[in-house]
C-alpha positions as CSV (number, residue, x, y, z in Angstrom):
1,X,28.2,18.2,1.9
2,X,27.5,14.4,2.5
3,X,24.3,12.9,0.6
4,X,21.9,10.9,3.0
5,X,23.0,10.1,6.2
6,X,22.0,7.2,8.6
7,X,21.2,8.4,11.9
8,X,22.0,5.6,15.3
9,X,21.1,5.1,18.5
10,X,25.1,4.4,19.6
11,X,23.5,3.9,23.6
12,X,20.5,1.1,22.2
13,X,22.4,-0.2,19.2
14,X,19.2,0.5,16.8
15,X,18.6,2.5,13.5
16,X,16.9,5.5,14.1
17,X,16.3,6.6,10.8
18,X,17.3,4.8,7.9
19,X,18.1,8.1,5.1
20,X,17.9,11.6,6.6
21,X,18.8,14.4,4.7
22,X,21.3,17.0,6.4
23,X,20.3,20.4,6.2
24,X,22.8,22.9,7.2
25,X,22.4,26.0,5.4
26,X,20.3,28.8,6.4
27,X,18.0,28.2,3.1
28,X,17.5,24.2,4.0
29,X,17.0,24.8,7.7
30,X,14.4,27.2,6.8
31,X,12.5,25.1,4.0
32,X,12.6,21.8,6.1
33,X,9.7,19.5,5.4
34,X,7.7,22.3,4.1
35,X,6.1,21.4,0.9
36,X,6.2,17.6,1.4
37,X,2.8,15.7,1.8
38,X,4.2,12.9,3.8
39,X,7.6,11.9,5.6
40,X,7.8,7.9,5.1
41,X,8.8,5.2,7.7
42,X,12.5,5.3,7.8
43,X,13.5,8.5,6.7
44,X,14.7,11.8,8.1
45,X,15.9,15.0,8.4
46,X,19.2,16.6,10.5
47,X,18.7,20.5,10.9
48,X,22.4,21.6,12.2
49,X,22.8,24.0,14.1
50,X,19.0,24.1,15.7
51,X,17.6,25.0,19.1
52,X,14.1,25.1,18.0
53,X,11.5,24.0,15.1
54,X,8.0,24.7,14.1
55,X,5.7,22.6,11.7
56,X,4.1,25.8,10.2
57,X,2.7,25.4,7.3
58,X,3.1,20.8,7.8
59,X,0.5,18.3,7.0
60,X,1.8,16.0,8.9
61,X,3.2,15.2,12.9
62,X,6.5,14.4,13.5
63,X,8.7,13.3,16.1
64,X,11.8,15.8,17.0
65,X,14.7,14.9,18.8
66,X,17.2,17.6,20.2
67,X,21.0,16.8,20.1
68,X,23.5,18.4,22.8
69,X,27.2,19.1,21.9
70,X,27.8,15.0,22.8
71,X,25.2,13.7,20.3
72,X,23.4,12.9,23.4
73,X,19.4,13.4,22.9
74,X,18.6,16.5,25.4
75,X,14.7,17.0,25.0
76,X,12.2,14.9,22.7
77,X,9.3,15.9,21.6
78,X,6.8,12.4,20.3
79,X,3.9,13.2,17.6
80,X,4.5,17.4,17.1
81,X,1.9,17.9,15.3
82,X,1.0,20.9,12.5
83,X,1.2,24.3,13.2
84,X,3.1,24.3,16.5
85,X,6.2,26.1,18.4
86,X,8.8,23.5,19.9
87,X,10.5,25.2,22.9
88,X,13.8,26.8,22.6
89,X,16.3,24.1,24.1
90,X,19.5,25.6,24.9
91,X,21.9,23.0,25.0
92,X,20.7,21.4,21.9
93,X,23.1,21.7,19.1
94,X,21.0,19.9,16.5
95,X,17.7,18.6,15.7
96,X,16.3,15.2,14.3
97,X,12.9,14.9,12.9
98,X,11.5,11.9,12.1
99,X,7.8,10.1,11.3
100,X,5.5,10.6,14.0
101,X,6.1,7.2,16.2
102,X,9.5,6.8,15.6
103,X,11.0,7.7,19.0
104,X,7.7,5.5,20.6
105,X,9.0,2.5,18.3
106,X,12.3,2.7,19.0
107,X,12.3,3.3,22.2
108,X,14.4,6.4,22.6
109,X,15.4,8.2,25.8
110,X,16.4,11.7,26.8
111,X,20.0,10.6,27.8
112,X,20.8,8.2,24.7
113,X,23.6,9.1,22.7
114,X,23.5,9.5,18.4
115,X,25.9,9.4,15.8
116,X,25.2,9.7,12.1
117,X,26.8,7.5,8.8
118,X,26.4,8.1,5.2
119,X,24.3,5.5,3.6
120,X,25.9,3.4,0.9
């Protein structure tokens, strides 16, 4: 399993999130942010596969990004806050979930394509 990853918006030619973490196995998918007090500026998390999330049991808002089959972004979803139910999105094949404001900073779109790197 690679370590951190860095994820890139291949359409804008920007950083998206500097370290994300991949989680991939039932276990991480299901732990997620949970326990964390805070998820600083430039880091991340990949949850793969993922059609949906919730932030049950968060202290914190997030920005999720959904991923189709072409590492395009499908659906986004700014500033998710606590407690909530993401809709199911079909074609998504991953997730992305980064500090609340990312996708507003960064200016992502529905349509722009990802890719992912391990960090050095």
């Amino acid at each position: 399993m690679p370590g951190k990853l860095k994820v890139l918006n291949v359409t804008k030619n920007t950083v998206l999130v500097e370290e994300a973490r991949l989680a991939a196995s039932f276990l991480s998918r299901l732990q997620g942010l949970l326990g964390r007090k805070e998820l600083p500026r430039g880091q991340g998390l990949i949850l793969k596969p993922c059609q949906a999330v919730h932030t049950l049991g968060m202290r914190f808002p997030i920005d999720v990004a959904f991923v189709d089959r072409h590492d395009r972004i499908c659906h986004l979803i700014e500033d998710m806050p606590p407690f909530r139910f993401s809709p199911v999105v079909k074609e998504a094949r991953y997730v992305i979930e980064a500090p609340a404001g990312t996708w507003r900073a960064a200016q992502v779109a529905v349509g722009d394509r990802v890719a992912s790197e391990e960090c050095p």
